[in-house]
N, C-alpha and C positions, 0 to 999 in steps of 0.2 A: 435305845441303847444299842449300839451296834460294836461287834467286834473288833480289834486290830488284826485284821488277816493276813499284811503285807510283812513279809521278812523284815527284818533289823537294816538287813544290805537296799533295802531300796526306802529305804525310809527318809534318805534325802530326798527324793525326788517328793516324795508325800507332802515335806514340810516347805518344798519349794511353791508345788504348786497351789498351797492353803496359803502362802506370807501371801503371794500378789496372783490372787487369780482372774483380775480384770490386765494387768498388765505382760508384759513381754518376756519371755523366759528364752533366752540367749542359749541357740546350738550349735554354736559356732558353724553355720554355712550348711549345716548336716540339711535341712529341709531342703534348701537351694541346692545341692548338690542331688542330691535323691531326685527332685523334679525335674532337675535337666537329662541326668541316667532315663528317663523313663521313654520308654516309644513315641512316636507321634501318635494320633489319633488314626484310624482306619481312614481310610478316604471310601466314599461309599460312590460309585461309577455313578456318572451323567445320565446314564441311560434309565436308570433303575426307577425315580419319581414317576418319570412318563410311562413306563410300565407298569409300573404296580396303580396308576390311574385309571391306566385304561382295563387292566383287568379287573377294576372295580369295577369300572362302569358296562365291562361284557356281565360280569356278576349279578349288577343292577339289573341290567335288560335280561336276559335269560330268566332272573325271578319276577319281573313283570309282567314276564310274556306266560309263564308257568302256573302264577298267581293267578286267574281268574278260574280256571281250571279247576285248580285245587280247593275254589272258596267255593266252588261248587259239587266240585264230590265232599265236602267234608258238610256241605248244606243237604245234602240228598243222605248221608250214612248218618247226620244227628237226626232229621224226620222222623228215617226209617227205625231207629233206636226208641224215641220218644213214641211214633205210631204202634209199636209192638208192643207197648207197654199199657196194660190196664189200669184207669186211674179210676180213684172211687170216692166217694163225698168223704170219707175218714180223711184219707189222702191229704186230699185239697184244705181240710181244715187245720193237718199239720202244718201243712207248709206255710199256709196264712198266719197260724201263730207263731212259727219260729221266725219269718219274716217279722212280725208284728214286737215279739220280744228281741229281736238284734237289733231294730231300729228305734226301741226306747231305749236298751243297753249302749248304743253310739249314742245317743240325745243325753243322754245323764252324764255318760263320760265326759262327752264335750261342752256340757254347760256346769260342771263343777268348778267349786271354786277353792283354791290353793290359797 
């Protein structure tokens, strides 16, 4: 059940657009005239694709050349993280069964049937 919200004064246009609302509602030019008032589009300079390319691809190369680097302090600060850390047979048997319960918890979800 939905309310009548719209004023009494617009209420032609209501009953207009409910008679034919697959078909053509006549504005007298108003659309056409509104679309020709409006700006042109921006023109975006010639120069600017080949730019904005080529600073990708300095982007690219500078993180290729940066990336081995970093895959390597970031391999030598996870070691030394995990090395400093005391692990104990309790440990290792949690980890194995939350492992052990998330991968029968995925296997049930995904072979249930709807």
């Amino acid at each position: 059940m939905t309310a009548n919200l719209a004023p009494q004064d617009d209420r032609w246009l209501e009953d207009a657009l409910r008679a034919d609302a697959t078909g053509y509602l006549d504005d007298a030019g108003f659309t056409a005239r509104v679309m020709d008032a409006l700006p042109p589009p921006a023109a975006v300079p010639r120069w600017r694709k080949p730019a904005v390319a080529a600073l990708w691809a300095l982007a690219a190369a500078g993180t290729a050349i940066a990336l081995p680097g970093a895959f390597l302090d970031v391999a030598r600060e996870t070691y030394k993280l995990i090395a400093a850390q005391p692990v104990s047979l309790p440990q290792i048997a949690t980890v194995v069964v939350a492992l052990g319960i998330a991968t029968w918890s995925a296997t049930v979800y995904a072979l249930r049937s709807e």
